[in-house]
C-alpha positions in Angstrom: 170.8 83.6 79.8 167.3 82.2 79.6 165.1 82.6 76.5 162.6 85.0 78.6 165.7 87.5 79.4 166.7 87.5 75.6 162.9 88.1 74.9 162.8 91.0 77.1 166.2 93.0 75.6 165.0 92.4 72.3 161.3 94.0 73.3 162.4 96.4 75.2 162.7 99.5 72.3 159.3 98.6 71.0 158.0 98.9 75.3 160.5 102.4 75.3 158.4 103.7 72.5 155.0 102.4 73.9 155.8 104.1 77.4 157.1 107.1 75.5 153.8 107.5 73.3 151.4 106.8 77.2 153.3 109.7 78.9 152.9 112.0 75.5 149.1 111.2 75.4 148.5 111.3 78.9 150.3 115.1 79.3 148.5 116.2 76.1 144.9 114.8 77.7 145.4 115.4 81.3 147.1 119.0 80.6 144.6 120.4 78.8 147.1 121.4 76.2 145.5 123.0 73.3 145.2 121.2 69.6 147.1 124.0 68.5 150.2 124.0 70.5 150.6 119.9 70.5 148.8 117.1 69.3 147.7 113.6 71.0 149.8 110.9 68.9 145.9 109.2 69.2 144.7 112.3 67.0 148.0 112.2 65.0 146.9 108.3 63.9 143.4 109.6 63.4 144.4 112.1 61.2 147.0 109.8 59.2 144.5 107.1 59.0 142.3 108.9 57.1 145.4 109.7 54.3 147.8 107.2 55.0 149.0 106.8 51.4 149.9 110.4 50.5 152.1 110.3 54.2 154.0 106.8 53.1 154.9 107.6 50.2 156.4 111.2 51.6 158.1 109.4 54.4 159.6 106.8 51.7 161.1 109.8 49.8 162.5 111.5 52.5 163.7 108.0 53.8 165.4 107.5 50.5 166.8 111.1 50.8 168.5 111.1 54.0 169.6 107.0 53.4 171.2 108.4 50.4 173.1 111.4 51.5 173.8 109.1 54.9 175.7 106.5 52.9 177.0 108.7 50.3 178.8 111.1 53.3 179.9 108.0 54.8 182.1 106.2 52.0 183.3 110.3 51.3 184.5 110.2 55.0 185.8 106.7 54.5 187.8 107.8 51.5 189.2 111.2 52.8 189.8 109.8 56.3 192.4 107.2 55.8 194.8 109.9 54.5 193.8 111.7 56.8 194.6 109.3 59.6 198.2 108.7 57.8 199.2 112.2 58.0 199.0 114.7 60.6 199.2 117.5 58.3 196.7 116.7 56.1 194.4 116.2 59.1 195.1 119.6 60.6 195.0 122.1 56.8 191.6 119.9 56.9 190.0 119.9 60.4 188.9 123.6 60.0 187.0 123.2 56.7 185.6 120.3 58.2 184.5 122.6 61.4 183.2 125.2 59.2 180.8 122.5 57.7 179.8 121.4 60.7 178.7 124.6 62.7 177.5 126.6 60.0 173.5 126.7 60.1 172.8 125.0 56.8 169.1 125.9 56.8 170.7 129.1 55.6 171.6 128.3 52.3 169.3 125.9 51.3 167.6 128.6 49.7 170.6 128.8 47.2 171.3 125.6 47.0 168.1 124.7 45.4 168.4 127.7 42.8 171.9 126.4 42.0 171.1 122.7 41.8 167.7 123.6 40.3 165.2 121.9 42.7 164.6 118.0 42.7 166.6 115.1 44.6 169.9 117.1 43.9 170.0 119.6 46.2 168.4 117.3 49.1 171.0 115.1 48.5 173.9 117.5 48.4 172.6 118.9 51.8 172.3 116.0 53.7 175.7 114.7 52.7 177.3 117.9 53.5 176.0 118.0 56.6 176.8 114.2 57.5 180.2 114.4 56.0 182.0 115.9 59.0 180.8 113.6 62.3 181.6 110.3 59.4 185.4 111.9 58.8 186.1 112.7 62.2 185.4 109.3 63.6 187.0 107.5 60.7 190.3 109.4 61.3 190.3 108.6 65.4 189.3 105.4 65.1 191.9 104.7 62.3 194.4 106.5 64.2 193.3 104.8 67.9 194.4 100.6 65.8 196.4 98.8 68.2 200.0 99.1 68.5 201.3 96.1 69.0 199.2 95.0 65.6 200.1 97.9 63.5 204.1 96.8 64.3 202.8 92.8 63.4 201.5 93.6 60.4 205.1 95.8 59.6 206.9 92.7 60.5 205.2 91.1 57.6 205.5 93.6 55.0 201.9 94.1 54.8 201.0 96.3 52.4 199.1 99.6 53.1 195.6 98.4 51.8 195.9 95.3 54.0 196.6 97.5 57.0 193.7 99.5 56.0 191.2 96.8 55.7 192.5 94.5 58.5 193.3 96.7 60.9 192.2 100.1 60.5 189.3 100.1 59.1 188.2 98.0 61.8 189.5 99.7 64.8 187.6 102.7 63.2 184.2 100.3 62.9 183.4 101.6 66.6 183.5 105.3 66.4 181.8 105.2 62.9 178.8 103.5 64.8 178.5 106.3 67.3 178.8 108.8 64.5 176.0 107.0 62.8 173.6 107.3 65.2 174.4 111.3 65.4 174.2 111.7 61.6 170.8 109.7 60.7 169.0 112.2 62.9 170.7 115.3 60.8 170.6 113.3 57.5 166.8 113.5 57.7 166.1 116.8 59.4 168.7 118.2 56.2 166.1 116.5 53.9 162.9 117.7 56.1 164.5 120.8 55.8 165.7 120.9 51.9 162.4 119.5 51.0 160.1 122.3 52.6 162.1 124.7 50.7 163.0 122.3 47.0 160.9 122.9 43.9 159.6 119.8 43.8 156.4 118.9 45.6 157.7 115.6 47.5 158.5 113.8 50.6 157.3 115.1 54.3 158.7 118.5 54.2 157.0 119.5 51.5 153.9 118.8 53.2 155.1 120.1 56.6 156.1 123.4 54.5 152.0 123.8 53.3 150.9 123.2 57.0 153.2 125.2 57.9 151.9 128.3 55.5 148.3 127.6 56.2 148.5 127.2 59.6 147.1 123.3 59.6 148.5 121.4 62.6 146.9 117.6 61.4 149.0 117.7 58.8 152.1 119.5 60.6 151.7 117.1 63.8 151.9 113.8 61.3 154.9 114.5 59.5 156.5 115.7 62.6 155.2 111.6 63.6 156.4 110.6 60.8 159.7 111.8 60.9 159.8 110.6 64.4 159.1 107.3 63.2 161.6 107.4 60.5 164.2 108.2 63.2 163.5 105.4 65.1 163.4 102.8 62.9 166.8 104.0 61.5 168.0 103.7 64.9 167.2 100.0 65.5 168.5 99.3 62.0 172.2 100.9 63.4 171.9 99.0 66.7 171.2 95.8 64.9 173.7 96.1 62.1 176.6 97.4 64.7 176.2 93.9 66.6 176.4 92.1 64.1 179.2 94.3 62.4 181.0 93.8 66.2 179.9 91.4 67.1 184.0 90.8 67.9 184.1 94.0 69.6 184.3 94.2 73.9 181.2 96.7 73.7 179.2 93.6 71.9 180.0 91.4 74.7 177.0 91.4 76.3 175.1 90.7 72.9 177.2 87.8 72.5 176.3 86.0 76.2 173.3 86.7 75.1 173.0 84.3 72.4 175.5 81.8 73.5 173.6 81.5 76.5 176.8 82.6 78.6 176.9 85.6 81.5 177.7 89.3 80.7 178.1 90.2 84.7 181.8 89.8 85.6 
């Protein structure tokens, strides 16, 4: 594939989010929506550009929150799902407390989580773990599960033991489903920190500032965190997509990656 085709694929987020941001300014402008209802992301830069320290270093705490509670649920998943995967019981006395996690609204007992962790990083953290845990565990045990048969019965015939099956086999035939979990969770990791920080004792990251907007009915301030967040998601995203193709870069849903940069054909 010629350099100019390569170019393109590896633009073509950064043009998604250009067109994206167009259409948003042109509906605010040529609706006549009012300032109060939405914003112009050209009045959201404005507005950040005249504070843009105080909304970095928010959006670097509540980056470090989510990251945290992202990779923290994901090696707990890792750990609980390969028994998991091993034993049909297990999975079933554990799939409804896993459920329960999942669908219950955390936003309400954040509240109590703070009082009982008493404010700071610790309760962020513990929500947005929590709520990441489930999506991580599920994958990891269908994945594991879903390893090739005819390798799970080669690597019997050779006596392997159970953490060589786990790291050579299962753990990569799980390496697919835990990327498409990944991309669900980063989004809930950080809205579980938004969240957990407009309601913390501590005065830090972008929902404490979103929670003071919020209160005193300031929609600069409101509309740029909401930015910032969506900023924060989207950068998380292209970190996922470009760590997964390099993590699979074995993998048939890579394969197109891989023409790519050996200069081969994807079409069949």
């Amino acid at each position: 594939m010629s350099r100019t085709r390569v170019a393109a694929r590896s633009f073509a987020p950064a043009i998604g989010i250009v067109v994206f941001l167009v259409v948003w300014e042109l509906a605010v402008g040529l609706g006549h929506i009012r300032p109060f209802i939405l914003r112009s992301p050209s009045d959201i830069l404005a507005y950040l550009g005249r504070a843009p320290g105080d909304f970095a270093s928010a959006s670097w705490t509540t980056a470090v929150h989510a990251t945290a509670g992202f990779v923290i649920a994901f090696v707990i998943a890792l750990v609980i799902g390969a028994p998991l995967a091993a034993s049909q019981f297990l999975e079933r006395a554990a799939q409804p407390v896993l459920t329960i996690i999942q669908v219950t609204p955390f936003a309400a007992y954040i509240g109590a989580v703070v009082v009982w962790l008493d404010g700071g990083a610790a309760p962020v953290l513990f929500i947005a773990t929590l709520v990441c845990i489930p999506a991580f565990a599920f994958a990891a045990v269908a994945g594991m599960r879903g390893a090739d048969l005819a390798a799970r019965e080669l690597f019997a015939s050779v006596d392997a033991s159970r953490w060589q099956v786990l790291w050579r086999l299962r753990l990569p035939s799980a390496m697919p489903s835990l990327f498409i979990a990944a991309r669900y969770n980063v989004g809930l990791a950080l809205i579980a920190a938004y969240l957990v920080e407009g309601s913390n004792l501590a005065d830090e990251g972008l929902g404490a500032i979103g929670r003071r907007a919020s209160a005193n009915n300031l929609g600069d301030p409101l509309w740029a965190t909401i930015f910032c967040m969506a900023l924060l998601g989207s950068g998380a995203l292209l970190a996922i997509g470009t760590v997964e193709r390099t993590v699979l870069h074995w993998h048939a849903s890579q394969r197109g990656f891989g023409a790519d940069r050996g200069g081969g054909s994807s079409r069949l």
